[in-house]
PANULO-239364 format. One record per residue (C-alpha): x, y, z. Coordinates in Angstrom, 2 decimals. Last residue first. Layout:
N
PT      xx      yy      zz
PT       X       Y       Z
...
REM end
This chain:
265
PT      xx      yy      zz
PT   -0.67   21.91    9.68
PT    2.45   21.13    7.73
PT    3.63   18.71    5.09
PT    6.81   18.42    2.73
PT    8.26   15.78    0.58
PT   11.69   15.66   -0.14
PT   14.39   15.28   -3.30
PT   17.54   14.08   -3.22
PT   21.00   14.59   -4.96
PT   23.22   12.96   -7.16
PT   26.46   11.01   -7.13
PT   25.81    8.04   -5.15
PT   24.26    6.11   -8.05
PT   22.88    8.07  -11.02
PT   20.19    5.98  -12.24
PT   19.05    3.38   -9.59
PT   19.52    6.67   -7.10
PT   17.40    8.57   -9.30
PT   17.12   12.63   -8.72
PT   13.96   13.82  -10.48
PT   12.58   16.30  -13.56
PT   15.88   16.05  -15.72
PT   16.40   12.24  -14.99
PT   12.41   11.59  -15.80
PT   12.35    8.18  -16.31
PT   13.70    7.20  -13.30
PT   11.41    8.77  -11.03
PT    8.41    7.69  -12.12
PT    5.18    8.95  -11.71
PT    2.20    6.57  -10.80
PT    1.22    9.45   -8.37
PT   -1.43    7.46   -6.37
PT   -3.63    9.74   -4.41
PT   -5.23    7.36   -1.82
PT   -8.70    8.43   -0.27
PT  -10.90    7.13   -2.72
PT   -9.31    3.63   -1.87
PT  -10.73    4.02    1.89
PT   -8.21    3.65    4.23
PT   -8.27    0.80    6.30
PT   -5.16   -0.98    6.88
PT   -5.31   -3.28    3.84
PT   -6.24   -0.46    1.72
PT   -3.09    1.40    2.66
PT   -1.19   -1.90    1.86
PT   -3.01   -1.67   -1.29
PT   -1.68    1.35   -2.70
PT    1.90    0.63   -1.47
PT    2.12   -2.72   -3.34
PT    0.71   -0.03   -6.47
PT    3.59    2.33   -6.12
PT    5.86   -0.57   -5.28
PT    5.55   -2.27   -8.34
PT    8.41   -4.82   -8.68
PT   10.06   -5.53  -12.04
PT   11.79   -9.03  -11.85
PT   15.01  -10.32  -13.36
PT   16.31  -13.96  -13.07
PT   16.31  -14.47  -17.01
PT   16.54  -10.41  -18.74
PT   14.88  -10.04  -21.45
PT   11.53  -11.23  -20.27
PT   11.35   -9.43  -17.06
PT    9.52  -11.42  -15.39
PT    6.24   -9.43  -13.47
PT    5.12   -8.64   -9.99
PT    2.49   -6.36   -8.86
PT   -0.38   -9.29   -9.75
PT    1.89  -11.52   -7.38
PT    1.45   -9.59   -3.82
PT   -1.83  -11.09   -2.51
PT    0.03  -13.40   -0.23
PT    1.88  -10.53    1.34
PT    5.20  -10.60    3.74
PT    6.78  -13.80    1.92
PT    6.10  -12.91   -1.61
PT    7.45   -9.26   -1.19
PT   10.67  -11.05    0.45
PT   10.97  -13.62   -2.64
PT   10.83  -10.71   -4.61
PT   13.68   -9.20   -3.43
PT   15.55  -12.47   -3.45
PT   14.80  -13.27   -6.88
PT   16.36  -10.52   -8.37
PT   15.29   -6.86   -8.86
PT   13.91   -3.89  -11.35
PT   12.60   -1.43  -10.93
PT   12.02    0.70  -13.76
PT    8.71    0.17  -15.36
PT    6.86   -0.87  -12.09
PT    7.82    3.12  -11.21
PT   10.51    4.59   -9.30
PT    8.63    7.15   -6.98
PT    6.67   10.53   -7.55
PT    4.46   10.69   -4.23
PT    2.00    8.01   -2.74
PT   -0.91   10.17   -0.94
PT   -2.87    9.16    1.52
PT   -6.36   10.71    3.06
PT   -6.99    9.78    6.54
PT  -10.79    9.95    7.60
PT  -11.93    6.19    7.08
PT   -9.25    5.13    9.14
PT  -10.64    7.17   12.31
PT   -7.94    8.98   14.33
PT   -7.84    9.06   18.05
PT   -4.39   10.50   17.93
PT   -1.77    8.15   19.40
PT   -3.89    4.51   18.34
PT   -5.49    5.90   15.15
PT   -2.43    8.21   13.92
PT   -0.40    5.15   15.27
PT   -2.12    2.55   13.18
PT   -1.78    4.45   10.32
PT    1.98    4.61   10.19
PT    2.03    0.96   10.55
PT    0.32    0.54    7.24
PT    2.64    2.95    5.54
PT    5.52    1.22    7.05
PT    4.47   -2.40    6.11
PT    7.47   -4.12    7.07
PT    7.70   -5.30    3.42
PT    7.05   -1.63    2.01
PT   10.10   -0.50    4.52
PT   12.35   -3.09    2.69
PT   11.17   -1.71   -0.74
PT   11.34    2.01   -0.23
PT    8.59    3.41    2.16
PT    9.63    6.68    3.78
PT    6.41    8.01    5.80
PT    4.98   11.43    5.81
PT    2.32   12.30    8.53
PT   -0.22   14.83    9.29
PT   -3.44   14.84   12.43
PT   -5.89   17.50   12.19
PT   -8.76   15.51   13.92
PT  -11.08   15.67   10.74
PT   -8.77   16.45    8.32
PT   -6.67   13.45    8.94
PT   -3.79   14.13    6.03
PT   -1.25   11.50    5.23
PT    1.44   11.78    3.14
PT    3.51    8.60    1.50
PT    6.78    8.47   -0.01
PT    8.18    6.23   -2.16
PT   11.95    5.37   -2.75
PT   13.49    6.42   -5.78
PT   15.56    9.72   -4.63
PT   13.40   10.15   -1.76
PT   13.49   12.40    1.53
PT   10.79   13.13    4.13
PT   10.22   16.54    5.96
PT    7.43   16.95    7.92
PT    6.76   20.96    8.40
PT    5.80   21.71   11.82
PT    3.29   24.65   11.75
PT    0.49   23.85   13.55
PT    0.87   20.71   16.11
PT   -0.82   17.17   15.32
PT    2.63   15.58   14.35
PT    3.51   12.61   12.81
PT    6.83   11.13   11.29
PT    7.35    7.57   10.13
PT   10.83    6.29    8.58
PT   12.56    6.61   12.22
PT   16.19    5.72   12.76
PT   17.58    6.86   16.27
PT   19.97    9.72   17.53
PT   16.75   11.48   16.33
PT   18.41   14.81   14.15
PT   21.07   17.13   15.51
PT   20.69   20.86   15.31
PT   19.28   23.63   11.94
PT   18.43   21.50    9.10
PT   17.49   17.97   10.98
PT   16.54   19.23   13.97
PT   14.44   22.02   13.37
PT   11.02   22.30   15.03
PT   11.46   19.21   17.32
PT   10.11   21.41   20.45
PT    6.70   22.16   18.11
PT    6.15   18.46   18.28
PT    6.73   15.27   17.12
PT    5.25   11.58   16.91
PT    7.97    8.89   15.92
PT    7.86    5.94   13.52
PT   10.18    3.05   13.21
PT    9.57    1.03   10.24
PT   12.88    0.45    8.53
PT   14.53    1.81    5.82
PT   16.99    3.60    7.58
PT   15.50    7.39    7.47
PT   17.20    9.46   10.41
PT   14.78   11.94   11.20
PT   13.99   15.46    9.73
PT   11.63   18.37   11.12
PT   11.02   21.56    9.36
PT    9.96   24.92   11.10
PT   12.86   26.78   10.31
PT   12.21   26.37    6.64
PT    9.32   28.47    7.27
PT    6.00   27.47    5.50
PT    3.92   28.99    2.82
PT    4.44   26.87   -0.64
PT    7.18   29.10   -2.32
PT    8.89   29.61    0.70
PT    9.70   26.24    1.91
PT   10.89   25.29   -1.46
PT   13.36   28.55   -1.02
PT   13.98   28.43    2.47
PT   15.08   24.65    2.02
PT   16.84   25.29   -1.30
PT   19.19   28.02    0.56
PT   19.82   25.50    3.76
PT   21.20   23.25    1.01
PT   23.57   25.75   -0.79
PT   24.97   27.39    2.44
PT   25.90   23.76    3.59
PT   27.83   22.89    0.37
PT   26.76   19.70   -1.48
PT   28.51   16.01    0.03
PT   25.32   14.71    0.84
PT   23.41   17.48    2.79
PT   19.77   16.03    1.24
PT   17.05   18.60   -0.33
PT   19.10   19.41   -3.31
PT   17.06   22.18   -5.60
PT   20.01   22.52   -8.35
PT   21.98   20.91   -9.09
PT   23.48   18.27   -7.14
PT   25.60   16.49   -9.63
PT   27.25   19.87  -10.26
PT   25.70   22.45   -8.72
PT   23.09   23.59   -5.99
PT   20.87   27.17   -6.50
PT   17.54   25.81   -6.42
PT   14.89   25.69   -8.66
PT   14.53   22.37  -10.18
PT   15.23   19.02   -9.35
PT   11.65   18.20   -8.16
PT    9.91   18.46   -4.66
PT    7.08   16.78   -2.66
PT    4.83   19.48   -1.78
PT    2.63   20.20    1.42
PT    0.69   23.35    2.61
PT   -3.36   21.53    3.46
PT   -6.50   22.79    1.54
PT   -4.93   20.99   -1.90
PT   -4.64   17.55   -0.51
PT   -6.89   15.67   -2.23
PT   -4.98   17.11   -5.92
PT   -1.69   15.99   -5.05
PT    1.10   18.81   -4.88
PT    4.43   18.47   -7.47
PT    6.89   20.85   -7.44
PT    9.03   23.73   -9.82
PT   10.78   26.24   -8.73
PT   12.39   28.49  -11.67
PT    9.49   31.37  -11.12
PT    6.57   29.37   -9.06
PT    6.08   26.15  -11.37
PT    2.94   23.86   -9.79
PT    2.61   20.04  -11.34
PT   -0.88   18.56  -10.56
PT   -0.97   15.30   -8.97
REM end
């Protein structure tokens, strides 16, 4: 990923995807405050005025029109919904999906995906060949259920997509350094994949404690459903380590903001 500073904006875009407008945003360049400052990407409790602001602002700098964005309700699940040039929007401007999605798809020009992460990991697709985007929210209960997986089996079974075409990218996340769980987590990653164990390690000063790589669990799930591993763009930033570069959820609890990834045909 190559790190892009337009005046105070600053974002992240992944080398493979450089002939397609897409981001996935940082902390810096907007005009928040306080625990939101400054490029907030999630309503939260931050002023109204101050969030639409960041979106034309982000949206700006890499060529789209905030107007054009599309949100959905993400509930860590694996829900995922196509859209069109009628959901050009909701989210920022009029009512999101009454429903949860963590998928989003769209083969229509200029519909910006929007997906949000303040930890979690995101993942873009890009079908260059049938001109078919997504963005899918995969924290840890939507990287059991496989969202990124799922994802592609609906650009291939909605939009005649080929697996060997789709390019992925796995954003800015919190990294195998950081995240840390108990037992129970990693009993679920154990349960949904066999293969899952290498991405797992004790933590060694801490008895009960695990650190989890998602980025990497992600990485192969991808592989698993057919994309070609010179295809995935893995980030292997963390989130958590860089407080003045990212909002952290694990770090700063309730009281921060969020960032969001961007795509559009």
């Amino acid at each position: 990923m190559e790190l892009i500073k337009k005046g105070n904006i600053e974002y992240y875009v992944f080398d493979k995807f450089k002939n397609i407008r897409h981001c996935f945003s940082t902390r810096k360049g907007g005009v928040s405050e306080g625990c939101y400052e400054s490029m907030n990407l999630g309503w939260r409790e931050d002023k109204k005025e101050n969030v639409v602001e960041n979106y034309r602002l982000i949206c700006s700098a890499i060529g789209c029109d905030s107007r054009n964005t599309v949100w959905t309700r993400q509930v860590h699940k694996d829900r995922i919904i196509n859209v069109t040039e009628e959901d050009r929007g909701k989210g920022l401007f009029s009512d999101r999906e009454a429903e949860g999605y963590d998928g989003i798809i769209t083969n229509c020009k200029d519909v910006v995906l929007t997906g949000f992460s303040a930890d979690c990991v995101l993942i873009f697709f890009y079908d260059p060949v049938r001109q078919v985007i997504a963005i899918s929210h995969s924290g840890w209960r939507g990287t059991v259920l496989s969202v990124g997986a799922k994802t592609v089996d609906k650009m291939v079974s909605d939009y005649g997509c080929r697996r060997r075409d789709i390019i992925c990218g796995i954003a800015p996340a919190i990294g195998k350094c950081c995240f840390q769980v108990d037992r129970p987590v990693v009993d679920e990653f154990e349960k949904a994949f066999d293969w899952c164990r290498p991405f797992i390690r004790a933590d060694e000063e801490n008895e009960g404690k695990y650190y989890i790589d998602l980025q990497g669990i992600n990485e192969e799930i991808l592989v698993g459903a057919g994309i070609v591993r010179d295809n995935i763009e893995n980030s292997r930033i963390c989130t958590k380590c860089s407080p003045d570069m990212f909002f952290s959820h694990r770090l700063m609890g309730d009281k921060r903001g969020s960032m969001a990834g961007f795509i559009s045909l």
